[in-house]
C-alpha positions as CSV (number, residue, x, y, z in Angstrom):
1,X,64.1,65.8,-64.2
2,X,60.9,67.2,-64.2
3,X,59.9,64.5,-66.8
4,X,61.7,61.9,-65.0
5,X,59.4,62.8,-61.9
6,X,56.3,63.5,-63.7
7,X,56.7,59.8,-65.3
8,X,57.4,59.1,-62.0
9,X,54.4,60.7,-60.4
10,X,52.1,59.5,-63.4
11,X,53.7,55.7,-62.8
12,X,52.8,55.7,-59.1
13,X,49.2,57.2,-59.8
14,X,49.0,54.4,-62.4
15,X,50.9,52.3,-59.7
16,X,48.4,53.1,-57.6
17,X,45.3,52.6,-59.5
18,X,46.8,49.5,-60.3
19,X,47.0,48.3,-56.5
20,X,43.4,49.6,-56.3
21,X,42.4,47.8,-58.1
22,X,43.9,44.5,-57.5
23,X,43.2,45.2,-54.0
24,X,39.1,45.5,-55.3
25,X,39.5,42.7,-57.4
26,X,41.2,40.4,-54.7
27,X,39.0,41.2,-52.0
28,X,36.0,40.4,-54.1
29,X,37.1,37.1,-54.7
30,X,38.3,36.4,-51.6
31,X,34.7,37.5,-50.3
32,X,32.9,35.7,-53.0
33,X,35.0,32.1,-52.3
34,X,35.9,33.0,-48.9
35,X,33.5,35.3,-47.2
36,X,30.4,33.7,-48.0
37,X,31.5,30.3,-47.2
38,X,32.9,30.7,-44.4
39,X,29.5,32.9,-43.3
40,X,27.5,29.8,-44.2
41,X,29.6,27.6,-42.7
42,X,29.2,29.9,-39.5
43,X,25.0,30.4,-39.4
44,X,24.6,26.5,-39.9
45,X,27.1,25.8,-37.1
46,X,24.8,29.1,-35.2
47,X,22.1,27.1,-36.5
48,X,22.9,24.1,-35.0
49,X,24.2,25.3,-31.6
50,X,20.8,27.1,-31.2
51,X,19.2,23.7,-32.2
52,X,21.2,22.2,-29.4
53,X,20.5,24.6,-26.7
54,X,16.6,24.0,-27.8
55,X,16.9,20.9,-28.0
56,X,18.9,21.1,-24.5
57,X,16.1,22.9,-23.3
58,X,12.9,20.9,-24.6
59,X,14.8,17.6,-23.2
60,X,15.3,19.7,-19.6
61,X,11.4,20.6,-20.0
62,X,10.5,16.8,-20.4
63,X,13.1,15.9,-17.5
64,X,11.1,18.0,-14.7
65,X,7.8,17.0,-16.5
66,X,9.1,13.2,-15.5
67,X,10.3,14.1,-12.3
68,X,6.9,15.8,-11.2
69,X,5.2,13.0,-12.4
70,X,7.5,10.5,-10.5
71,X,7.2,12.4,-7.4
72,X,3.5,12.1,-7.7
73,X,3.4,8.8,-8.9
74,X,5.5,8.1,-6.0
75,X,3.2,9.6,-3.2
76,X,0.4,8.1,-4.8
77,X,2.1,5.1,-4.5
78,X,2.6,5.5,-1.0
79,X,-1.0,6.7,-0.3
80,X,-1.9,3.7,-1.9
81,X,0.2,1.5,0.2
82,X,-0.8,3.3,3.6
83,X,-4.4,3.1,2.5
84,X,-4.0,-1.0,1.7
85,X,-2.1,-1.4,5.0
86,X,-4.8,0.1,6.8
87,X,-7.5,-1.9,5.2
88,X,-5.9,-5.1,5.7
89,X,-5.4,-4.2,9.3
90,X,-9.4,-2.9,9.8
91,X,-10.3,-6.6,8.4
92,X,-8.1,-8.2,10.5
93,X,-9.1,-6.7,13.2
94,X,-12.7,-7.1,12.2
95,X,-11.8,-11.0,11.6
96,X,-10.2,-11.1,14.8
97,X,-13.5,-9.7,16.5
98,X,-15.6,-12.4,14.6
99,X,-13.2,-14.9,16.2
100,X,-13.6,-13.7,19.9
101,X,-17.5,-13.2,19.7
102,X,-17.6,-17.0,17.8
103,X,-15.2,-18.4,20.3
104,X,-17.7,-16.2,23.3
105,X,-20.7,-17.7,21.6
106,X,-19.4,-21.3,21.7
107,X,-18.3,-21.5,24.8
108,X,-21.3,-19.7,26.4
109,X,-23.2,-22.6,24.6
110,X,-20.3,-25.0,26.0
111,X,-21.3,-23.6,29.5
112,X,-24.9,-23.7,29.2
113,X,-24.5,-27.7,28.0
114,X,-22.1,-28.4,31.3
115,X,-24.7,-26.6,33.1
116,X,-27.4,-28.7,32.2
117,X,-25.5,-31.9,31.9
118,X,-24.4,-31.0,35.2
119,X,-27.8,-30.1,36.5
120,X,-29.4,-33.6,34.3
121,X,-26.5,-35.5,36.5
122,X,-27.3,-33.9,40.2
123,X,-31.4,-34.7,39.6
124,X,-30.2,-38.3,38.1
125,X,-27.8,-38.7,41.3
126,X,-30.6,-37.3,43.5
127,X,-33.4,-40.0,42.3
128,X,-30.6,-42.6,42.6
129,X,-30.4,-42.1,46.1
130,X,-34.1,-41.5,47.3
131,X,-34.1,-45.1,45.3
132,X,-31.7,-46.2,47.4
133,X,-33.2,-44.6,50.5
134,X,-36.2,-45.5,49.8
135,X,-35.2,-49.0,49.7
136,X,-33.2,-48.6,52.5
137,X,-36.0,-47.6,54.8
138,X,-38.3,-50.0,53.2
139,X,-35.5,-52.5,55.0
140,X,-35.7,-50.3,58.2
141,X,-39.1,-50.0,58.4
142,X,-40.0,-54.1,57.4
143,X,-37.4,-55.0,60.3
144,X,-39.0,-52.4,62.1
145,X,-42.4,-53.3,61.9
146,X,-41.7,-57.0,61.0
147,X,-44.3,-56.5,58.2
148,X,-44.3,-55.6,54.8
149,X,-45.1,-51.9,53.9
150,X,-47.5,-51.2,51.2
151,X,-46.4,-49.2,48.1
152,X,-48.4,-46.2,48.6
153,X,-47.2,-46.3,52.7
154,X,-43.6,-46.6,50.8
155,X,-43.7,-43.3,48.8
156,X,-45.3,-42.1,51.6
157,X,-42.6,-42.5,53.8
158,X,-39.8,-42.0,51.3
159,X,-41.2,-38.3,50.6
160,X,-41.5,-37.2,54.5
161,X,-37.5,-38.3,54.7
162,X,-36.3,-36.6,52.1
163,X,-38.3,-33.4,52.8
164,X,-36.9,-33.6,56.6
165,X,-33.8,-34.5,55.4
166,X,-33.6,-31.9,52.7
């Protein structure tokens, strides 16, 4: 029995050495065809995730740059608007002044023309009736006097009633 269990014992070393080294030999193949593959396979897809995230990240980076340039694009925008509202309203204001002081000049000039057509109309009115009042007393004075009254004696005459009468 002895031999029986030393074959035995020398079977399962040899057993053993056996399983070794199928176990050696297996796992190098399966780390050779499955390790290494399946570790490139995992960095590229690493690879790729990192290039997403910094891709992720340069596409967030241009995303605020826009956005800060919107905003001040935008309250440039409005500056520009306010400043253009306010200009058109200082020149129509300013037109509107031109229009008053034109419309002030013309009708201070309109006034000063009634005046004087007014004032050309009382002195034309005013020698119409010392005409006629000096023909009237000429009348007067001829039945009067029952004679004719020189030209000179006329004026005369004419002038004394209009300074009496006023």
């Amino acid at each position: 029995m002895e031999v029986l269990t030393r074959a035995f014992v020398d079977l399962n070393l040899w057993s053993l050495f056996v399983t070794i080294c199928n176990t050696l030999i297996t796992f190098l193949i399966v780390k050779h065809f499955l390790f290494k593959p399946l570790r490139k396979m995992l960095a590229a897809r690493e690879q790729e995730v990192r290039d997403l995230y910094a891709h992720a990240e340069t596409d967030r980076r241009e995303a605020e740059a826009m956005k800060r340039d919107y905003t001040v694009s935008i309250s440039n925008a409005k500056q520009e608007a306010a400043d253009i509202v306010s200009n058109a309203q200082k020149r129509a204001e300013r037109h509107a002044e031109q229009i008053l002081e034109q419309a002030n000049r013309e009708a201070t000039v309109a006034k000063q023309r009634a005046e004087e057509s007014i004032e050309l109309e009382r002195k034309k009115a005013m020698n119409q009736m010392k005409d006629e009042i000096a023909d009237l007393s000429v009348m007067i004075a001829s039945k009067v006097v029952e004679r004719e009254v020189k030209a000179d004696d006329h004026k005369r005459l004419i002038e004394d009633f209009i300074d009496k009468v006023g």
